[in-house]
PAKE-357739 format. One record per residue (C-alpha): x, y, z. Coordinates in pm, whole numbers. Example, Ala and Ser with C-alpha at 12.3 -4.5 7.8 and 13.67 -1.06 7.14 Angstrom:
<koldrens>
((1230; -450; 780))
((1367; -106; 714))
</koldrens>
This chain:
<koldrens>
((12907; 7576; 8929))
((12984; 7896; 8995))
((12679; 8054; 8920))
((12462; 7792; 9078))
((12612; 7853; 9427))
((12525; 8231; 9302))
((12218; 8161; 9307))
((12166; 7982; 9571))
((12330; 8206; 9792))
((12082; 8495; 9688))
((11786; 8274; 9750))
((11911; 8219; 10129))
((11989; 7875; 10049))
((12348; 7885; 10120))
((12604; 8037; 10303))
((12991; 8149; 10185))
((13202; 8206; 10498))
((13575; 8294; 10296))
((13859; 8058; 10369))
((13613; 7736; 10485))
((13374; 7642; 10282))
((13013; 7685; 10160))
((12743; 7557; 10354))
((12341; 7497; 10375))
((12193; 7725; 10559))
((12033; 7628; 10843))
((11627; 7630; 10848))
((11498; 7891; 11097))
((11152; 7882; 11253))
((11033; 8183; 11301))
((10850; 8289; 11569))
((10477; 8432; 11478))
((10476; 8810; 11530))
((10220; 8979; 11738))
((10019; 9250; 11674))
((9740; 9293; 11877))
((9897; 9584; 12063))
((9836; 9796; 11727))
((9457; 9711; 11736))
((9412; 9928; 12099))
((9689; 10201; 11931))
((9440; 10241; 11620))
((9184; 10234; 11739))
((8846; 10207; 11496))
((8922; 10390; 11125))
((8737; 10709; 11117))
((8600; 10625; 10764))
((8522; 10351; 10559))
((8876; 10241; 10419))
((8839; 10164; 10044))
((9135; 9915; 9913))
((9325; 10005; 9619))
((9103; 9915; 9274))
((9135; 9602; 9069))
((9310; 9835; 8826))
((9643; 9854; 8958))
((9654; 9501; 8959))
((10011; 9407; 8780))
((9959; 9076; 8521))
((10165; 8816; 8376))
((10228; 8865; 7995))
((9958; 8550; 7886))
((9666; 8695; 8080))
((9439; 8902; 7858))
((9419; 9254; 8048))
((9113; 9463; 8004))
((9132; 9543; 8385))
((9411; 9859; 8372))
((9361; 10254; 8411))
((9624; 10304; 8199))
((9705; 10273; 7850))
((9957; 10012; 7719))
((10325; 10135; 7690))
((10280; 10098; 7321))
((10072; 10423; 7328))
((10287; 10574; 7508))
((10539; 10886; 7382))
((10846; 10659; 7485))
((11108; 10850; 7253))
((10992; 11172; 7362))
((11011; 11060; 7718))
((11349; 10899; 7755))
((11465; 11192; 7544))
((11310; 11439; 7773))
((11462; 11245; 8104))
((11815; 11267; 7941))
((11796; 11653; 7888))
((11651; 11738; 8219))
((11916; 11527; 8402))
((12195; 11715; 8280))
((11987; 12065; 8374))
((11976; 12239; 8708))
((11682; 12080; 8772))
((11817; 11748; 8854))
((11962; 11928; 9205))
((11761; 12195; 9235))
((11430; 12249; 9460))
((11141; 12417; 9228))
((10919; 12630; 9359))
((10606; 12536; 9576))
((10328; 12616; 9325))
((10529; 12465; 9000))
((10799; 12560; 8778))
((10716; 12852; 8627))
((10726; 12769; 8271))
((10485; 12501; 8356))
((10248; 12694; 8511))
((10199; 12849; 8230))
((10173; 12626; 7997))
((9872; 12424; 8154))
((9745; 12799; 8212))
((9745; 12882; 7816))
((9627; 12532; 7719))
((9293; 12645; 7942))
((9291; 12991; 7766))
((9300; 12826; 7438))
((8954; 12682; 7501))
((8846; 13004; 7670))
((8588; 13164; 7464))
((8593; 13590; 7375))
((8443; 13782; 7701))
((8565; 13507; 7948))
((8879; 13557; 8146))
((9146; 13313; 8059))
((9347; 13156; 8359))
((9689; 13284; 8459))
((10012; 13135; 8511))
((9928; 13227; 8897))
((9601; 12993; 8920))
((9833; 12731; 8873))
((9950; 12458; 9131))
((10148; 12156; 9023))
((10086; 11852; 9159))
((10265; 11523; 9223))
((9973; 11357; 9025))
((9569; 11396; 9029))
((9501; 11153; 9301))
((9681; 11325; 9582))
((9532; 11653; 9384))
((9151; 11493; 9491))
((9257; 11492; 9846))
((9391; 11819; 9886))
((9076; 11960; 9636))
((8852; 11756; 9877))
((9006; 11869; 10258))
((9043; 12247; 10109))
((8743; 12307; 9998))
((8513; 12121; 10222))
((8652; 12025; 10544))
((8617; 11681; 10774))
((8248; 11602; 10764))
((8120; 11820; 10485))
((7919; 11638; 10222))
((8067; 11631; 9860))
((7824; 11597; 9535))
((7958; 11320; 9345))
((7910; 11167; 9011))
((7731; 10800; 9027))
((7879; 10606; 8842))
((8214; 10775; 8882))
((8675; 10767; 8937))
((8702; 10514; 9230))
((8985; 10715; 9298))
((8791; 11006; 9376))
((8587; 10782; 9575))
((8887; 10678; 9767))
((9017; 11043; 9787))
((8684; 11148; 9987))
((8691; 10857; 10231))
((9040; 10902; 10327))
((8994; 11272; 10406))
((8674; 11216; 10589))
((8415; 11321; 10346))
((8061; 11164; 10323))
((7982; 11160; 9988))
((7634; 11241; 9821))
((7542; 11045; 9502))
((7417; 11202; 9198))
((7298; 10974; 8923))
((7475; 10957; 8602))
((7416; 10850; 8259))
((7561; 10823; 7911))
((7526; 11195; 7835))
((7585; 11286; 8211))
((7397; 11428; 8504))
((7041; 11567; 8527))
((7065; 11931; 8611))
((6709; 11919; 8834))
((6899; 11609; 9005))
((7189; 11830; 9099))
((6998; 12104; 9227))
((6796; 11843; 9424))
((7114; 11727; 9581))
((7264; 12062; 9664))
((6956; 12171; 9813))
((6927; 11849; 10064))
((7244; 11819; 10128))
((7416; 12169; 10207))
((7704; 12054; 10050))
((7899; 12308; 9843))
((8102; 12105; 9620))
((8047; 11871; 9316))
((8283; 11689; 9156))
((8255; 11547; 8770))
((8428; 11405; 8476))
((8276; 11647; 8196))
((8484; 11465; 7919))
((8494; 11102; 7894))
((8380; 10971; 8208))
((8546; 10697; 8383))
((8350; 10464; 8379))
((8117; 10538; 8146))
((8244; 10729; 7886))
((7992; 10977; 7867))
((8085; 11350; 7738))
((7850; 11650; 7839))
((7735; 11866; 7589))
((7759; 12243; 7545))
((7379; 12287; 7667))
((7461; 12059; 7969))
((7761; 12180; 8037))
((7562; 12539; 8028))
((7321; 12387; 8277))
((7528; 12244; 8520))
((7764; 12547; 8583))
((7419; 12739; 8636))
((7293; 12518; 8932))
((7648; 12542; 9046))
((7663; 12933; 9093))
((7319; 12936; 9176))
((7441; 12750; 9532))
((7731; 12936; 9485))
((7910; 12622; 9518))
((8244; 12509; 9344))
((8274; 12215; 9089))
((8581; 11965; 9063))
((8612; 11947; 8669))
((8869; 11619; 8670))
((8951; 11626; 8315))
((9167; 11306; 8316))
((9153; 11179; 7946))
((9223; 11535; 7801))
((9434; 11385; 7561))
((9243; 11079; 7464))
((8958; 11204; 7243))
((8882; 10972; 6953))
((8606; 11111; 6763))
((8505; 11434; 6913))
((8760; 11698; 7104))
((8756; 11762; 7491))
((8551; 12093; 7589))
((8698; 12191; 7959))
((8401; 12314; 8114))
((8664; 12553; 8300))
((8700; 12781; 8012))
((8360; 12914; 8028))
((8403; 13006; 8393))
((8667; 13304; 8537))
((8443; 13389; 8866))
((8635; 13044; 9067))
((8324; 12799; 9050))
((8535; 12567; 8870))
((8827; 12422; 9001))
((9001; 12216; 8722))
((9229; 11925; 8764))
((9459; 11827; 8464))
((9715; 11554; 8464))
((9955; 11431; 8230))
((10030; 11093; 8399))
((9852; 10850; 8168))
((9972; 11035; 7841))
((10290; 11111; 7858))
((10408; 10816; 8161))
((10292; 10666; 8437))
((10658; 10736; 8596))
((10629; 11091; 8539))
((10358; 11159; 8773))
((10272; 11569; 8747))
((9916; 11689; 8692))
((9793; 12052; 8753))
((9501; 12229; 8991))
((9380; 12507; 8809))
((9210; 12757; 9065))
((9136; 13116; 9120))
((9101; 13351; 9423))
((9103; 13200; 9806))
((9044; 12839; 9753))
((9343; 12843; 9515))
((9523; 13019; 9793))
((9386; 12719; 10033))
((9465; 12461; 9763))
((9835; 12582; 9820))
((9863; 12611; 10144))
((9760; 12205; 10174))
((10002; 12109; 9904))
((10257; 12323; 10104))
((10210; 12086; 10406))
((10155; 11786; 10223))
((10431; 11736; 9976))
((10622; 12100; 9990))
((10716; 12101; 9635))
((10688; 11832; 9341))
((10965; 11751; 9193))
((11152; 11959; 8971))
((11311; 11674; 8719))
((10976; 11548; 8660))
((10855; 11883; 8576))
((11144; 11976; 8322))
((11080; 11617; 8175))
((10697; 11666; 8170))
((10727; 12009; 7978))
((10998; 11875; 7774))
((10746; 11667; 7631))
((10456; 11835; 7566))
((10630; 12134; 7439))
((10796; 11933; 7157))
((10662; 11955; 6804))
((10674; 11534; 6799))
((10397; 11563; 7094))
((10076; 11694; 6920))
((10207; 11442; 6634))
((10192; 11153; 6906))
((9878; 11269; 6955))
((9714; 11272; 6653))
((9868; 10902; 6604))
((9672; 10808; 6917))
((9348; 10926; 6857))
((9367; 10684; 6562))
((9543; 10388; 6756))
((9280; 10435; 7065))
((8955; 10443; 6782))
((9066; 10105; 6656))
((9132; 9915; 6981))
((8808; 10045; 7084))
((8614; 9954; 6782))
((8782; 9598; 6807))
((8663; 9570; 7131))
((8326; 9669; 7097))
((8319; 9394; 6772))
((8462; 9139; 6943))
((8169; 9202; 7273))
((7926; 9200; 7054))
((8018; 8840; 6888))
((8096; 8642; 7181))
((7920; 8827; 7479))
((7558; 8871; 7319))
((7415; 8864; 7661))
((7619; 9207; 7752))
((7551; 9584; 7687))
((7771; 9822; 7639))
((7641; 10130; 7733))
((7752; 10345; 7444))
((8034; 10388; 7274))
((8267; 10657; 7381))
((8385; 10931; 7184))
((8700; 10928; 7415))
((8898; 10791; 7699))
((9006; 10430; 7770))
((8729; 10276; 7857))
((8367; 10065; 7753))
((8125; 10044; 8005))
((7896; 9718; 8015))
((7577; 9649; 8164))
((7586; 9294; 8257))
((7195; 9072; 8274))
((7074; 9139; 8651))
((7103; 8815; 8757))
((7488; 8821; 8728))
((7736; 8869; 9012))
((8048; 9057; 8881))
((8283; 9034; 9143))
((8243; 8588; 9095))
((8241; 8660; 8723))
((8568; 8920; 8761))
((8719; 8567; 8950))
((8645; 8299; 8698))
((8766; 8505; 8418))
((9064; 8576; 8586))
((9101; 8196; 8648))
((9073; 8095; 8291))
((9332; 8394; 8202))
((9133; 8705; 8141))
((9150; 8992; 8405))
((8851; 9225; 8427))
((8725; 9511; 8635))
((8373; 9499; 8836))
((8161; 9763; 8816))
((8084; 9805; 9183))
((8380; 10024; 9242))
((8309; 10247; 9061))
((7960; 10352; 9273))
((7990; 10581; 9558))
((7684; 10376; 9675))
((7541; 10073; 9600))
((7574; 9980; 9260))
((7220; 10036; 9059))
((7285; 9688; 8859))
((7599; 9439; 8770))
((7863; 9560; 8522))
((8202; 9564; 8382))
((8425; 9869; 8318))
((8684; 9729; 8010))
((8990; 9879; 7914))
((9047; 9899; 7516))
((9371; 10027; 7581))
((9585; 9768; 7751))
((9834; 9532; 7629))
((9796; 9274; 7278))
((9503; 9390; 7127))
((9555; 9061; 6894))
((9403; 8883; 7230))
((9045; 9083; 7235))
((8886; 8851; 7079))
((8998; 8536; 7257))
((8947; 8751; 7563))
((8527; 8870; 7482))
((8507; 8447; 7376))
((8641; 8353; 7721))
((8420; 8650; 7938))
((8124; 8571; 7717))
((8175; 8176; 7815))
((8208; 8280; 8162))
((7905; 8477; 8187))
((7714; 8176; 8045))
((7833; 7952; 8264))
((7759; 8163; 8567))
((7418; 8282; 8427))
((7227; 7918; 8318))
</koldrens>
């Protein structure tokens, strides 16, 4: 009985007034709030607002999930992290404030992870280039208002991060399309858009693009960085899914730059935890200076907990064995995904198969709408992503950006039966 009126009490259905009794709560009609006031305060947004993706979408346990950014907590280093929590709570760091650019040790080790892929004659980064952030998304906004200002056009990626999208419309930045395919940008296309434009910036995923996977290769990457210093303009490497190669190994294209072009953005988020939210903005000379003075005013200094617990982690011998166990566990969720598309969802195509990341990126027939068919699958228990936000612009046709890393891989199949039934439903 007890717990009952427990219950029921925190529900707001009763009432316990001590020495008389327990009693229904009465039913209050509330009266509608207004405000229209707020509408004249506001005023009109200054840019388009984007709302937040279809990715951070939380789910039920029975719906099958190919909709999420991040991996499943299954492929995630969860000894290593709870371990790493416990040890920096008991440190200094728990009550201490760390320094505005980063703590120190972890400054430099994102700075010699760079110099290990920094080739003889180039100069590696220091521990100085280094600014931690609280996570690569707010790092995109700062990146973005630094280096270009309200107004200034930004080279983009198309297809490309929605979150980067997001990042340049908050801060005011029109955004230039560049197309992009399974092996990446065309260099002639670049220069194309640098010389119309004006703008001075370009931001990419070299390594694994979200959405589509692609990696560049050494004579691309080669080509790119030349149209980029021959503007003398910067590029935003965002090398998000540095730890998720599968069957080749990411190549930053920051290590074969040490004149600034290349401003590198490295997080640690999706590998290690989503609740430990520290990435890194690797930058040299003023705009590194600039970079620093807008996380100064923004967030003053990340905190220092996280940090210990985020270089507790990767500085542990069980972290490049987590690694190499995840390379392996991210190769066969992607291979059953791509098995189980091709069975059940014939009229689908994926793209290509990635050689790293999270993600499969499928062109859907043109006569499909994939926001209706993202609803109906969700309907009949199957959540997945539309490809439209993933295009600064319009989209150039209808597809589907699939996570092979989420929750119950057991459930792909069921999942491709059910989208592929969908999509034939839709499409007759």
């Amino acid at each position: 009985m007890q717990k009952a009126l427990q219950t029921l009490t925190a529900r707001g259905l009763v009432e316990s007034r001590p020495g008389v009794g327990t009693f229904v709560r009465a039913v209050r009609t509330a009266k509608p709030s207004d405000y229209g006031w707020q509408t004249g305060a506001l005023r009109s947004p200054q840019g388009r607002l984007r709302a937040p993706s279809t990715t951070m979408r939380d789910t039920s346990n029975d719906v099958i999930a190919f909709h999420s950014g991040y991996p499943d907590r299954e492929l995630l280093p969860e000894r290593l992290v709870r371990a790493a929590l416990t040890r920096a709570a008991r440190s200094d760091a728990a009550i201490s404030r760390s320094p505005a650019s980063g703590l120190p040790e972890l400054q430099a080790w994102f700075a010699q992870e760079l110099a290990a892929a920094t080739p003889a004659g180039v100069a590696p980064p220091a521990a100085a280039d280094v600014v931690v952030l609280p996570g690569s998304q707010s790092g995109l906004s700062s990146i973005f208002r630094a280096l270009l200002g309200n107004g200034q056009p930004l080279l983009m990626e198309s297809p490309t991060y929605w979150g980067a999208i997001l990042a340049a419309s908050q801060v005011g930045v029109p955004v230039v399309p560049v197309p992009s395919g399974p092996n990446g940008p065309d260099p002639a296309e670049l220069a194309r858009a640098f010389e119309e434009s004006g703008s001075r910036v370009f931001y990419a995923q070299p390594n694994y693009a979200n959405p589509t996977g692609a990696q560049w290769s050494p004579a691309l990457r080669e080509q790119i960085l030349d149209v980029v210093r021959q503007y003398g303009a910067f590029i935003v490497e965002d090398d998000w899914a540095h730890d998720f190669g599968i069957s080749t190994s990411p190549v930053p294209l920051a290590g074969q730059d040490d004149s600034g072009h290349v401003v590198y953005l490295r997080s640690l988020t999706k590998s290690v935890s989503p609740a430990i939210r520290v990435a890194a903005v690797i930058a040299r000379g003023p705009a590194r200076e600039r970079l620093q003075a807008d996380r100064a005013a923004e967030s003053m200094y990340v905190s220092g907990l996280l940090q210990a617990a985020a270089l507790d982690v990767v500085t542990q011998p069980g972290w490049q064995t987590h690694l190499r166990g995840l390379r392996h566990q991210l190769q066969s969720r992607r291979d059953l995904l791509v098995t189980a598309l091709r069975g059940q969802v014939e009229e689908a195509h994926i793209t290509q198969v990635p050689a790293g990341g999270l993600n499969l990126w499928v062109r859907l027939p043109d006569a499909v709408d994939p926001v209706q068919l993202g609803m109906d699958c969700e309907r009949a228990g199957v959540m997945i992503a539309a490809g439209t936000e993933w295009f600064p612009a319009e989209a150039e046709g209808p597809y589907l950006r699939l996570n092979y890393a989420g929750p119950n891989p057991a459930g792909f199949a069921e999942g491709a039966r059910i989208i592929g039934q969908t999509l034939r439903l839709q499409h007759r």
